[in-house]
C-alpha positions as CSV (number, residue, x, y, z in Angstrom):
1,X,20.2,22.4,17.4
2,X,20.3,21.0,13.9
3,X,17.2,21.6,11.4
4,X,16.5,17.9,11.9
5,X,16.2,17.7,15.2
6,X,13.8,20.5,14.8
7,X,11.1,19.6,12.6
8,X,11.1,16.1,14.9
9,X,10.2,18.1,17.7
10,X,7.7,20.2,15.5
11,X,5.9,16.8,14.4
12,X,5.8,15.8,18.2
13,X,4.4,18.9,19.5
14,X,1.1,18.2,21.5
15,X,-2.1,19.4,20.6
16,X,-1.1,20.7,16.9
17,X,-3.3,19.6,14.0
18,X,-0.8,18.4,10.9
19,X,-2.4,21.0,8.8
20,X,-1.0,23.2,11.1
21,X,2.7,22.0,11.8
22,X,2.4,22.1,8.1
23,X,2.2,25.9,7.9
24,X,4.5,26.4,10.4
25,X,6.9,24.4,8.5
26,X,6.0,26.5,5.3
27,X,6.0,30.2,7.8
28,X,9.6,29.6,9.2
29,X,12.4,28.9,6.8
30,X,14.5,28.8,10.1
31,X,12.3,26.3,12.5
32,X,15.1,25.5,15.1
33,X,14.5,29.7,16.3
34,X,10.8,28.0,16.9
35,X,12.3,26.1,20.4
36,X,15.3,28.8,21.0
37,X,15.3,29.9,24.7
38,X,12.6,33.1,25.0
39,X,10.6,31.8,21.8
40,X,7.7,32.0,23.7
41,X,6.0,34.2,21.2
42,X,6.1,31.2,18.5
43,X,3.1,29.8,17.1
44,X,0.5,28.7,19.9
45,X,4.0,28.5,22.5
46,X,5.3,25.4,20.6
47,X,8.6,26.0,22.4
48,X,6.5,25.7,25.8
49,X,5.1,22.5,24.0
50,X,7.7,20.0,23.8
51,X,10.8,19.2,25.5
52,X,12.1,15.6,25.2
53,X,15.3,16.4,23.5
54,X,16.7,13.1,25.1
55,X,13.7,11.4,23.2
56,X,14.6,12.4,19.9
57,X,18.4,11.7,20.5
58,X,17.6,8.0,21.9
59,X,15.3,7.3,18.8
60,X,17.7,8.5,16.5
61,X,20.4,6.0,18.0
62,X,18.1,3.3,17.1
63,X,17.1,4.5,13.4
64,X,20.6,4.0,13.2
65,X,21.1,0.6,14.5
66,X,18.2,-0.9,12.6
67,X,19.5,0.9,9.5
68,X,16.7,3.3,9.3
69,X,16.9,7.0,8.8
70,X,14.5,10.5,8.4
71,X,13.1,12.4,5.9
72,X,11.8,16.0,6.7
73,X,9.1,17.6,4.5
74,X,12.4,19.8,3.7
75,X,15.0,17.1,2.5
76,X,15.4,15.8,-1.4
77,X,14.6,12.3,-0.9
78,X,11.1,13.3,0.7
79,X,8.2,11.6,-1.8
80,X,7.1,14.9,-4.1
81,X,3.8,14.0,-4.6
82,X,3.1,13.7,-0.9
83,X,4.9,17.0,0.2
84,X,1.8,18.5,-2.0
85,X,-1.0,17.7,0.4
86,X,-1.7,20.3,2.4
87,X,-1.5,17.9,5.5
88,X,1.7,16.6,4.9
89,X,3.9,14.6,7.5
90,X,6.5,17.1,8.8
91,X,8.4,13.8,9.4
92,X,8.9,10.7,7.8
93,X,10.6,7.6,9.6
94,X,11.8,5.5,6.3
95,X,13.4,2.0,6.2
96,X,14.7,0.3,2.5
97,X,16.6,0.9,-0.5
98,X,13.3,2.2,-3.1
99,X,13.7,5.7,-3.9
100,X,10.0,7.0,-3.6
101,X,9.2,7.4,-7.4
102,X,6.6,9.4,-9.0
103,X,5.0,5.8,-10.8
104,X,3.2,5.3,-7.8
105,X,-0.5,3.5,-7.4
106,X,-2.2,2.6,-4.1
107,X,-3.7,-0.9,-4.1
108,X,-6.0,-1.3,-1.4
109,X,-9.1,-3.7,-0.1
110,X,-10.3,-5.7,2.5
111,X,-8.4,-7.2,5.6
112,X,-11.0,-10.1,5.5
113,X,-10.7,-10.9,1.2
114,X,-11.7,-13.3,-0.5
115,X,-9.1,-16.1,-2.3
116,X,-10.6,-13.8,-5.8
117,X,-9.8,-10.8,-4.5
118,X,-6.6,-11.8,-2.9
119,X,-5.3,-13.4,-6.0
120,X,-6.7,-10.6,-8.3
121,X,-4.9,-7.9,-6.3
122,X,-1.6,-10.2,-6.7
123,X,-1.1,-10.3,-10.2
124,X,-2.1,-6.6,-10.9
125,X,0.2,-5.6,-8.2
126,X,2.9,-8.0,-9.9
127,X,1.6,-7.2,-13.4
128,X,2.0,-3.4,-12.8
129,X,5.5,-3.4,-11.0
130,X,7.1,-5.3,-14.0
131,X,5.6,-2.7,-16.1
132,X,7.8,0.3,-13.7
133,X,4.8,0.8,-11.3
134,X,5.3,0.9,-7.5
135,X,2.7,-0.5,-5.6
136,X,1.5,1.5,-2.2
137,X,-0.2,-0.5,0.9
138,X,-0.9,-0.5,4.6
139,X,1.0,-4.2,4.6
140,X,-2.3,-4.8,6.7
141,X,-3.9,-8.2,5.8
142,X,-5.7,-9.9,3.0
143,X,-5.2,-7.2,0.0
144,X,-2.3,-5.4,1.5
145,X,-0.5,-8.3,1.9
146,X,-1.4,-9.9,-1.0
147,X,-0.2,-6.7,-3.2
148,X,2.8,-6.0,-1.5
149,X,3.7,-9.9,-1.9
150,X,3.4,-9.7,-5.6
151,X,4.7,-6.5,-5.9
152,X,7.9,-7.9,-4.9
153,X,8.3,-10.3,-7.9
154,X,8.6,-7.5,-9.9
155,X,11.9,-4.8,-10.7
156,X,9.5,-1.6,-9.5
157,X,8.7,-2.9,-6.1
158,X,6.5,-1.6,-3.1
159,X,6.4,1.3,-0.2
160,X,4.3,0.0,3.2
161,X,3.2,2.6,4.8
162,X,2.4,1.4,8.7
163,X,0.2,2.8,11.3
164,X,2.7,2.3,13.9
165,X,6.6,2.9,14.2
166,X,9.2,2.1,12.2
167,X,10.2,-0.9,14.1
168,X,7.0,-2.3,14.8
169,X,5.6,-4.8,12.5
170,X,1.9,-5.0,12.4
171,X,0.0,-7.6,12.1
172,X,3.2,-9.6,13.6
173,X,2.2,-12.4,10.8
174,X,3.5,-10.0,8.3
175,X,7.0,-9.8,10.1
176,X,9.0,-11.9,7.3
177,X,7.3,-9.6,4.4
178,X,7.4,-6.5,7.0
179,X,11.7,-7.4,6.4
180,X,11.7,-8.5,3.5
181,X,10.0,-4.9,2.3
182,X,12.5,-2.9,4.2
183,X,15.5,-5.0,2.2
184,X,13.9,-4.3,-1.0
185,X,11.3,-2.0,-1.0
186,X,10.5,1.0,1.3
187,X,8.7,1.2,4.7
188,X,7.6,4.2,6.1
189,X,5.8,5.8,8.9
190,X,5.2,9.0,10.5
191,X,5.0,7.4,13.9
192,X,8.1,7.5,16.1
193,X,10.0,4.4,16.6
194,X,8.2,2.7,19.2
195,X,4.6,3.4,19.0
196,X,2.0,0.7,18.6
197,X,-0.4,0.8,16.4
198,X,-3.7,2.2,18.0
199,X,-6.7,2.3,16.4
200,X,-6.8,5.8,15.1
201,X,-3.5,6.1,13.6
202,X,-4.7,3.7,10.3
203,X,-7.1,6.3,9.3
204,X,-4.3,8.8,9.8
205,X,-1.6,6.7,7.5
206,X,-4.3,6.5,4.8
207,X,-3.8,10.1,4.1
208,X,-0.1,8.9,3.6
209,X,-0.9,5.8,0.9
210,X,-3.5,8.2,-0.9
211,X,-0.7,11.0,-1.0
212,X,2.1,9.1,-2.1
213,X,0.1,7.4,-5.1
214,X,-0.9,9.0,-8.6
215,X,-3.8,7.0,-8.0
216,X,-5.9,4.6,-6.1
217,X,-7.2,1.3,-7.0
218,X,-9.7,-0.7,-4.7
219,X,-9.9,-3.7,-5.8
220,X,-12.3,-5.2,-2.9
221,X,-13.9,-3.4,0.0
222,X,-17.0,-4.1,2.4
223,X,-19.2,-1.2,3.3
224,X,-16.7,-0.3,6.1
225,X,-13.6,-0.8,4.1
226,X,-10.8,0.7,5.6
227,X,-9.7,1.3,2.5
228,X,-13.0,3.7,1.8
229,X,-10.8,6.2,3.6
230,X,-8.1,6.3,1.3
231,X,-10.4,6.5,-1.6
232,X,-12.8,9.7,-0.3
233,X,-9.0,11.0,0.8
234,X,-7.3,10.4,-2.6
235,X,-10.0,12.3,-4.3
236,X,-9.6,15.3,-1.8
237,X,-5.8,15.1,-3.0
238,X,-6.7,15.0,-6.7
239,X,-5.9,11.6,-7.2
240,X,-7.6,9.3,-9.8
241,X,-9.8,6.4,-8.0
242,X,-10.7,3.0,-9.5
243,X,-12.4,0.5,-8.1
244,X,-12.9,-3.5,-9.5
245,X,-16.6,-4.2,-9.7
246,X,-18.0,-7.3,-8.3
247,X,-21.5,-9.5,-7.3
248,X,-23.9,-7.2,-6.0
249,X,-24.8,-10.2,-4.0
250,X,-21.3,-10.6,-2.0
251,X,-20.5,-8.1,0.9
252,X,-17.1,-7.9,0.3
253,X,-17.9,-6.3,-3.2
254,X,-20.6,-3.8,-1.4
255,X,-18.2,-0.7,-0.5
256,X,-16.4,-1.3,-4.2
257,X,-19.4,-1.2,-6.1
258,X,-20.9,1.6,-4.3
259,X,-17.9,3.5,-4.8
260,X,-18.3,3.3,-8.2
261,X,-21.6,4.1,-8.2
262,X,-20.9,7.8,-6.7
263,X,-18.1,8.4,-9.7
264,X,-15.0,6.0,-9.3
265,X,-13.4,4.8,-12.7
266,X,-14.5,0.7,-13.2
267,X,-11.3,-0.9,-14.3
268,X,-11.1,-4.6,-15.4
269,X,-7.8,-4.9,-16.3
270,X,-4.6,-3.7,-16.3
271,X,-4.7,-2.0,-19.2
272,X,-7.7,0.1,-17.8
273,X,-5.3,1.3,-14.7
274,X,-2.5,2.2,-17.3
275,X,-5.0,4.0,-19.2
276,X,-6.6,6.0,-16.3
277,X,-2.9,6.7,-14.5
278,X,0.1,6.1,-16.6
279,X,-1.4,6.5,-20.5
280,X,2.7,6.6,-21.4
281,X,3.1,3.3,-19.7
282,X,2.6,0.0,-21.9
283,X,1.5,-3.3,-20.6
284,X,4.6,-6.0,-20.2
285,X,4.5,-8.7,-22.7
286,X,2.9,-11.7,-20.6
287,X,5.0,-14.6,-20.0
288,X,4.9,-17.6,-22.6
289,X,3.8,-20.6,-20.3
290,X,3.7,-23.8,-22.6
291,X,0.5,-25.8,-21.9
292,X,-0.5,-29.2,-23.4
293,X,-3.7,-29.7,-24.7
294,X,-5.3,-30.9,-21.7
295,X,-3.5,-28.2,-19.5
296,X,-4.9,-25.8,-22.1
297,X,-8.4,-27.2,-22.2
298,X,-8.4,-27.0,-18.0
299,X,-6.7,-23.5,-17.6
300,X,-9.7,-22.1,-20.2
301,X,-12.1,-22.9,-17.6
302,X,-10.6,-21.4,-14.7
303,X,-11.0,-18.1,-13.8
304,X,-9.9,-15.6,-11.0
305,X,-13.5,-16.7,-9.4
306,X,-12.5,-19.9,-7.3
307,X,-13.9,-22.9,-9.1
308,X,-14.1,-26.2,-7.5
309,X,-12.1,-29.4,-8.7
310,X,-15.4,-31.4,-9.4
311,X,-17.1,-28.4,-11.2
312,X,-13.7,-28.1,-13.3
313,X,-14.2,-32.1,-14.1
314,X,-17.8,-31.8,-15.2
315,X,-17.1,-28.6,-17.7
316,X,-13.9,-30.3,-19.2
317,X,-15.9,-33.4,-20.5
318,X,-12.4,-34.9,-18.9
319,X,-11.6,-37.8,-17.1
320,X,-11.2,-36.9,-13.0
321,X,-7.6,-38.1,-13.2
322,X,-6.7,-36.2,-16.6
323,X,-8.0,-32.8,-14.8
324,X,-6.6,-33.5,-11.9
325,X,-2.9,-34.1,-13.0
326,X,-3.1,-31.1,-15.4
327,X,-4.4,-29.1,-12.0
328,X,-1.3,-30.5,-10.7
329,X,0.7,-29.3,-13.6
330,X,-0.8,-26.1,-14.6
331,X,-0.3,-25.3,-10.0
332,X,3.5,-26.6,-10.4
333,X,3.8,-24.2,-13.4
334,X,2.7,-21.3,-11.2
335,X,-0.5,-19.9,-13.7
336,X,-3.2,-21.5,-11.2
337,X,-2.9,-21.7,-7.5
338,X,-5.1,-23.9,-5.3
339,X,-6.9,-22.6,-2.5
340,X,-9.0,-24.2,1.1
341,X,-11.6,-26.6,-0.1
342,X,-10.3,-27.9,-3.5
343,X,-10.9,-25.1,-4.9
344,X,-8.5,-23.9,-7.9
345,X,-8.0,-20.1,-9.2
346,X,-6.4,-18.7,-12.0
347,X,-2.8,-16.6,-10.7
């Protein structure tokens, strides 16, 4: 019996807390003596605890096939600054080419976002990989996706962390950006290959996202924000947490603001997150996008608060088809996107 093979069996045991697989890990240099024949005097009879050998073996023959592989708690390319929570995953199941860096930040939010929030969390997440920062999600929908999307367009990239296994994409939507990620970023889970993703395991894998990050921005939550988790859990770990502020009249902005409210850093900008996390970090230079004057004139009044066409016409003093072929332009040029409704946001 290899080490490996070991510590699998040791994050499978039944019954075990991670806290405590963790200190068994930390007690016994040599864990494969842990399921020896007559190690019945092992921590709370974890040899008496597990037994599908042929379990491990058959998952291993597919992390192979679907070019997947482990990483044990004990093994170099394991993420440093998650092998320093105390409840560590003994096991890792990783998929992707992205070393896990240390220039990490957690971008988190809503499932159910707004077209703001969605296109805010976009082009920080874009914004911050081009400066060398990669972005951690929970490739869930709405800011997830929208973060890990972004992310992408950038050299630093971005880690999903799922709440299922390795080779289950959740939600199925995500299953082009759930392989696109595991081409150029990293996915990772501690779930073994094959589990669905049940209810209580994406509480569980926020401890992962707030572990792997230097920090944790939220840049939209409800009051029962998923991603509230990762922020009380990121602060347990030491980790800075920021949230964006919003309406105190919107829902979606209701968990944000209130975490803010009991201590989180307010950050505006990009700048502030660089600040906060990565002071040694400098913005990148934005990208020169030549505008016209009308373009210009248009793109002023536009925002990343959704502003309808017709509202756009009646601040620009324009004519309706003047604004509406520089909306066309300024969209085909990539630094506004349109959204349901006619509505038009700034990218």
């Amino acid at each position: 019996m290899d080490e490996q093979r070991a510590l699998i069996a040791l994050s499978r045991v039944k019954g075990m807390s991670r806290l405590a697989k963790r200190r068994v890990c930390d007690s016994y240099p040599d864990v494969t003596r842990l399921f020896r024949p007559g190690a019945a005097s092992a921590p709370a009879g974890i040899a008496s605890r597990f037994g599908d050998w042929q379990g491990i073996d058959r998952d291993l023959k597919l992390l192979d096939m679907i070019g997947a592989r482990v990483l044990t708690i004990r093994d170099d390319g394991y993420p440093k600054a998650l092998r320093h929570i105390p409840d560590a995953p003994v096991v890792l199941y990783a998929r992707g080419p992205l070393p896990p860096g240390e220039r990490t930040l957690a971008v988190v939010g809503s499932r159910k976002a707004s077209s703001e929030g969605i296109s805010l969390a976009g082009k920080i997440s874009e914004t911050l990989s081009l400066a060398g920062i990669t972005i951690v999600s929970g490739l869930a929908r709405g800011i997830d996706t929208a973060a890990h999307t972004r992310a992408l367009s950038g050299p630093s990239g971005t880690v999903a962390v799922l709440g299922c296994g390795i080779d289950v994409c959740y939600p199925p939507e995500n299953k082009q950006l759930f392989e696109r990620i595991g081409k150029e970023g990293l996915v990772v889970t501690e779930y073994a290959p094959g589990e669905g993703p049940l209810p209580h395991h994406f509480p569980e894998r926020n401890r992962i996202i707030a572990g792997l990050a230097r920090g944790v921005l939220v840049v939209e939550a409800t009051a029962r924000s998923g991603s509230l988790i990762t922020a009380r859990l990121a602060l347990e770990y030491g980790r800075e947490v920021m949230a964006i502020p919003g309406s105190v009249l919107r829902t979606e902005h209701t968990g944000s603001n209130r975490l803010i409210k009991e201590g989180a850093r307010l950050v505006d900008s990009v700048e502030d997150i660089l600040t906060t996390c990565f002071p040694d970090v400098r913005p990148p230079e934005p990208e020169r996008v030549e505008l016209d004057s009308r373009e210009d004139r248009v793109y002023s009044l536009i925002g990343f608060e959704k502003m309808h066409a017709d509202e756009v016409i009646e601040r620009s003093g324009m004519e309706t088809k003047e604004v509406m072929a520089a909306l066309t332009r300024l969209t085909m040029k990539n630094v506004v996107a349109e959204v349901a409704g006619g509505f038009f946001i700034r990218r």
